[in-house]
ROKE-778870 format. One record per residue (C-alpha): residue number from 1; x, y, z. Coordinates in nm, 2 decimals, decimal comma. Example, Ala and Ser with C-alpha at 12.3 -4.5 7.8 and 13.67 -1.06 7.14 Angstrom:
BEGIN
<n: 1&x: 1,23&y: -0,45&z: 0,78> .
<n: 2&x: 1,37&y: -0,11&z: 0,71> .
***
This chain:
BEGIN
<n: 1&x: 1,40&y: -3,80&z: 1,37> .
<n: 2&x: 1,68&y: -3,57&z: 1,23> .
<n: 3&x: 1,60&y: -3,20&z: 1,40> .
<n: 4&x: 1,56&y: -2,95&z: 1,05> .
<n: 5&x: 1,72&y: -2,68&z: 1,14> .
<n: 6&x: 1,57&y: -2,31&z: 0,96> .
<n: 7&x: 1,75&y: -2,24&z: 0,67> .
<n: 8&x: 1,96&y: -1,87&z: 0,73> .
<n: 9&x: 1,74&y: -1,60&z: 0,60> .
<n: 10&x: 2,00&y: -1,40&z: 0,48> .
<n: 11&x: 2,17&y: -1,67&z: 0,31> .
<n: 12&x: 1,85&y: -1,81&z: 0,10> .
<n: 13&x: 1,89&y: -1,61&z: -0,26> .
<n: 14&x: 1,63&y: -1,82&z: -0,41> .
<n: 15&x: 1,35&y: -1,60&z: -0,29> .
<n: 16&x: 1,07&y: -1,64&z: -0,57> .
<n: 17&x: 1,07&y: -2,05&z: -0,50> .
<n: 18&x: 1,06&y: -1,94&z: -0,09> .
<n: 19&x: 0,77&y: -1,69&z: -0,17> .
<n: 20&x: 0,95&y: -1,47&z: 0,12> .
<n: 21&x: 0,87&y: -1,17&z: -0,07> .
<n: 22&x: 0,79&y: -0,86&z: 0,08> .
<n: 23&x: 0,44&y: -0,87&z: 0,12> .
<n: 24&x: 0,39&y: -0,47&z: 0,13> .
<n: 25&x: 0,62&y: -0,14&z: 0,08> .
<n: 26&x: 0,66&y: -0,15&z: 0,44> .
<n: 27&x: 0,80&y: -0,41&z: 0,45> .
<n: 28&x: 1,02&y: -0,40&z: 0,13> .
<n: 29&x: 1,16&y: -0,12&z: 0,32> .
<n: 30&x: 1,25&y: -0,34&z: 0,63> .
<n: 31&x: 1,42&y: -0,58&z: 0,44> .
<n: 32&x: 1,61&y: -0,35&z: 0,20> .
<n: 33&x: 1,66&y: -0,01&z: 0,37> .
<n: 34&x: 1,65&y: 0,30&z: 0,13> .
<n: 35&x: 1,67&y: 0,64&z: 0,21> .
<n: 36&x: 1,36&y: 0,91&z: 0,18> .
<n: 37&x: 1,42&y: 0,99&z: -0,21> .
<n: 38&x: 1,44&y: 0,64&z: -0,30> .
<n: 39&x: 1,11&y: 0,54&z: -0,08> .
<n: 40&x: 0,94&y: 0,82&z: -0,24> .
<n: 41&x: 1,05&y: 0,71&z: -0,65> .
<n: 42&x: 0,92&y: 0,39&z: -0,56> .
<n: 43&x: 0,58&y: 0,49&z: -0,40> .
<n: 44&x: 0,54&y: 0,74&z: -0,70> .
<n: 45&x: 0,57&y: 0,45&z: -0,95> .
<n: 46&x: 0,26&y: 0,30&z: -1,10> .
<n: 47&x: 0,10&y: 0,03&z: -0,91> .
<n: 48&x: 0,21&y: -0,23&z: -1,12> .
<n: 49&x: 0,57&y: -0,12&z: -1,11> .
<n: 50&x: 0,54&y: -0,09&z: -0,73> .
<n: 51&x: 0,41&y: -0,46&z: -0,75> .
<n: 52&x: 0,70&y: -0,59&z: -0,95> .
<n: 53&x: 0,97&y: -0,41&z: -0,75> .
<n: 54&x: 0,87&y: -0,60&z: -0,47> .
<n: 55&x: 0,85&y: -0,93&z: -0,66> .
<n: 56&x: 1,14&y: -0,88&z: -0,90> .
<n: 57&x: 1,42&y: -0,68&z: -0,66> .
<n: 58&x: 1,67&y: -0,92&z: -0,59> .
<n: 59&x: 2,00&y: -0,75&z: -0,50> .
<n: 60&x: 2,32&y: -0,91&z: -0,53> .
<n: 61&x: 2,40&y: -0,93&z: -0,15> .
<n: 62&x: 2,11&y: -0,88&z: 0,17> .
<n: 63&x: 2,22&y: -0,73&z: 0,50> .
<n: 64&x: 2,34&y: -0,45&z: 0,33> .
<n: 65&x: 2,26&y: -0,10&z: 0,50> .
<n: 66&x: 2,12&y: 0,12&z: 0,20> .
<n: 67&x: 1,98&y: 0,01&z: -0,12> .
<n: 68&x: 1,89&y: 0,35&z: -0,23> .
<n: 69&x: 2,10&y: 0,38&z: -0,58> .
<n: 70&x: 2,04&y: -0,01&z: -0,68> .
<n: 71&x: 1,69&y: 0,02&z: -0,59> .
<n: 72&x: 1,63&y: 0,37&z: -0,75> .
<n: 73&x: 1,77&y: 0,24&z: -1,12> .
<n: 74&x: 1,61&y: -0,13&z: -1,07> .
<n: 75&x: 1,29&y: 0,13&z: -1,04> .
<n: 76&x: 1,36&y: 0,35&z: -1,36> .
<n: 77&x: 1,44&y: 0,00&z: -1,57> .
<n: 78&x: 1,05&y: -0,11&z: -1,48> .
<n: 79&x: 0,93&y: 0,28&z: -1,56> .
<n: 80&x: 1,08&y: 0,25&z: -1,86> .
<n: 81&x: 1,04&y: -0,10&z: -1,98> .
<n: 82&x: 0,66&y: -0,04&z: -1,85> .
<n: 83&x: 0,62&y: 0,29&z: -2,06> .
<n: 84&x: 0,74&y: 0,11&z: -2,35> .
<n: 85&x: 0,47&y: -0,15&z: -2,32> .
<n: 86&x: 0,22&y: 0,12&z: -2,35> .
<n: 87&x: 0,33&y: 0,29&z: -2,59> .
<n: 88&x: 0,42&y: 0,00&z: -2,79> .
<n: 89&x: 0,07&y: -0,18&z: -2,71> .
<n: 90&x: 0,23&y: -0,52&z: -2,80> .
<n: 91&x: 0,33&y: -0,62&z: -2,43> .
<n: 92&x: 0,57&y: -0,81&z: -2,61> .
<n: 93&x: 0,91&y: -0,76&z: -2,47> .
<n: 94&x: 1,24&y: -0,67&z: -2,68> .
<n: 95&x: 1,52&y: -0,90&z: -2,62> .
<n: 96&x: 1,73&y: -0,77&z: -2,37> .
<n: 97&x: 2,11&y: -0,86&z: -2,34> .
<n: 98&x: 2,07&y: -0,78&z: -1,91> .
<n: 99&x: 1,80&y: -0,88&z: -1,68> .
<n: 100&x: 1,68&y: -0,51&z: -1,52> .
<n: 101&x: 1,85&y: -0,63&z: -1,19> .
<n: 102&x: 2,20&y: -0,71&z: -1,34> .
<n: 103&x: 2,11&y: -0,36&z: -1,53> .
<n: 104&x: 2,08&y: -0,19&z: -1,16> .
<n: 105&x: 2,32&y: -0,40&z: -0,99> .
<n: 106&x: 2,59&y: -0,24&z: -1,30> .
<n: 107&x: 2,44&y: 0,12&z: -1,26> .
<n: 108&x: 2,49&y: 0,06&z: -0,87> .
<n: 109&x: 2,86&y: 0,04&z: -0,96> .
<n: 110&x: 2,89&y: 0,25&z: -1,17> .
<n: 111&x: 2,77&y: 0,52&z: -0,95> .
<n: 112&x: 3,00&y: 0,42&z: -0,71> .
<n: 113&x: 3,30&y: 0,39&z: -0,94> .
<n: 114&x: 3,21&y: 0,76&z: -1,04> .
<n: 115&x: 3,25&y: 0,87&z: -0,70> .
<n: 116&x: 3,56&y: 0,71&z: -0,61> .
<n: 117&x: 3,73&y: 0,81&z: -1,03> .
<n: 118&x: 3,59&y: 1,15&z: -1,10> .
<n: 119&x: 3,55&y: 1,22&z: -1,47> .
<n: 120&x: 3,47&y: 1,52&z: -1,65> .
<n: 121&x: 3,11&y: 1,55&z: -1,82> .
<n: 122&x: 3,21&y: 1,35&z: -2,22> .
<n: 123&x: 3,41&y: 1,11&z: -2,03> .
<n: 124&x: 3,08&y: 1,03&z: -1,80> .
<n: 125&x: 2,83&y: 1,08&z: -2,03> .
<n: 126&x: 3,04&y: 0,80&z: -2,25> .
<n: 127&x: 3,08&y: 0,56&z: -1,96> .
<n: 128&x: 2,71&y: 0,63&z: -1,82> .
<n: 129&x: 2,58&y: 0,55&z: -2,18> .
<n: 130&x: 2,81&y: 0,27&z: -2,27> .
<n: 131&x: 2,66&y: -0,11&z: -2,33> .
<n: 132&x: 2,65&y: -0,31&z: -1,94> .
<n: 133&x: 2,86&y: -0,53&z: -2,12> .
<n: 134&x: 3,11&y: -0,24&z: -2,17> .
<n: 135&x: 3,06&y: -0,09&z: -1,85> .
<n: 136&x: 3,15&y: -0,41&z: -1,68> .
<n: 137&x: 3,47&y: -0,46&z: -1,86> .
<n: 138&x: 3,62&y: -0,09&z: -1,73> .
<n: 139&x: 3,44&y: -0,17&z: -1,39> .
<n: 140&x: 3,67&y: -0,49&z: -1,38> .
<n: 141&x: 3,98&y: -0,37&z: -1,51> .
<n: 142&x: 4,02&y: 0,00&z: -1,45> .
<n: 143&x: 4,31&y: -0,01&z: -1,26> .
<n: 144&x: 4,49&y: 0,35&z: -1,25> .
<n: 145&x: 4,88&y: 0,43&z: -1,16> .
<n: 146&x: 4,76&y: 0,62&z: -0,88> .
<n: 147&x: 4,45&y: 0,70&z: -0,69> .
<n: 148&x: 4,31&y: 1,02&z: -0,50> .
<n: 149&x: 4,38&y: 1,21&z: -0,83> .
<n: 150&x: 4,07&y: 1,51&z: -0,94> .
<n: 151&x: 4,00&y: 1,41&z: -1,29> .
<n: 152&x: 4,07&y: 1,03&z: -1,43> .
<n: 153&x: 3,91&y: 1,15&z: -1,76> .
<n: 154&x: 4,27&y: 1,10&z: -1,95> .
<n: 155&x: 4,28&y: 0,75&z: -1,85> .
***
């Protein structure tokens, strides 16, 4: 017959129908390397955030060679949204205009964006507490004049 050939690991983004999720943290870790601080936010989460970090994480590329920032605010959505559930009691969840890993993938970026445009401390604390849907817009259209400059605050 036809030979089947494997399908490319890193290729296969439907992982929940594959049920190639990382089994343990170990090897979460493995698969999506993260330095010390980030191993140690995860491990310090409750056991059922731990449990759906490893089923939920799906980042927007593999292969990558740090994970740390995406993976640290995937982790703080699930603290929170997981706090709220207790305080709440309902275990109903609120509508949500983002899933928590288009959330992280956005804070990912916008971390990054941060670092390459400095801003003073209003104009971050604006951007860092905008909608994602705002945050999206500048991250795909903030184009300035010039780059290298200290402060894009202005802009």
């Amino acid at each position: 017959g036809p030979l089947a050939l494997p399908r490319p690991r890193v290729l296969n983004m439907d992982l929940h129908v594959t049920g190639e999720r990382p089994e343990s943290v170990e090897e979460f870790f493995a698969r999506f390397p993260c330095d010390t601080r980030a191993q140690e936010y995860l491990n310090a989460s409750s056991p059922g955030v731990v449990e759906r970090a490893l089923r939920e994480f799906r980042p927007p590329r593999e292969g990558e060679d740090n994970y740390s920032a995406l993976l640290i605010t995937f982790v703080r959505s699930l603290r929170n949204t997981d706090l709220s559930n207790r305080l709440g009691g309902s275990g109903s969840y609120e509508p949500r205009e983002l899933s928590s890993m288009e959330n992280a993938a956005i804070q990912a970026e916008v971390e990054l964006f941060m670092q390459r445009f400095p801003l003073d401390e209003s104009a971050r604390n604006y951007f860092v507490n905008s909608s994602g849907e705002v945050q999206r817009i500048i991250l795909k259209d903030f184009k300035p004049p010039r780059e290298g400059e200290g402060d894009y605050s202005a802009l």
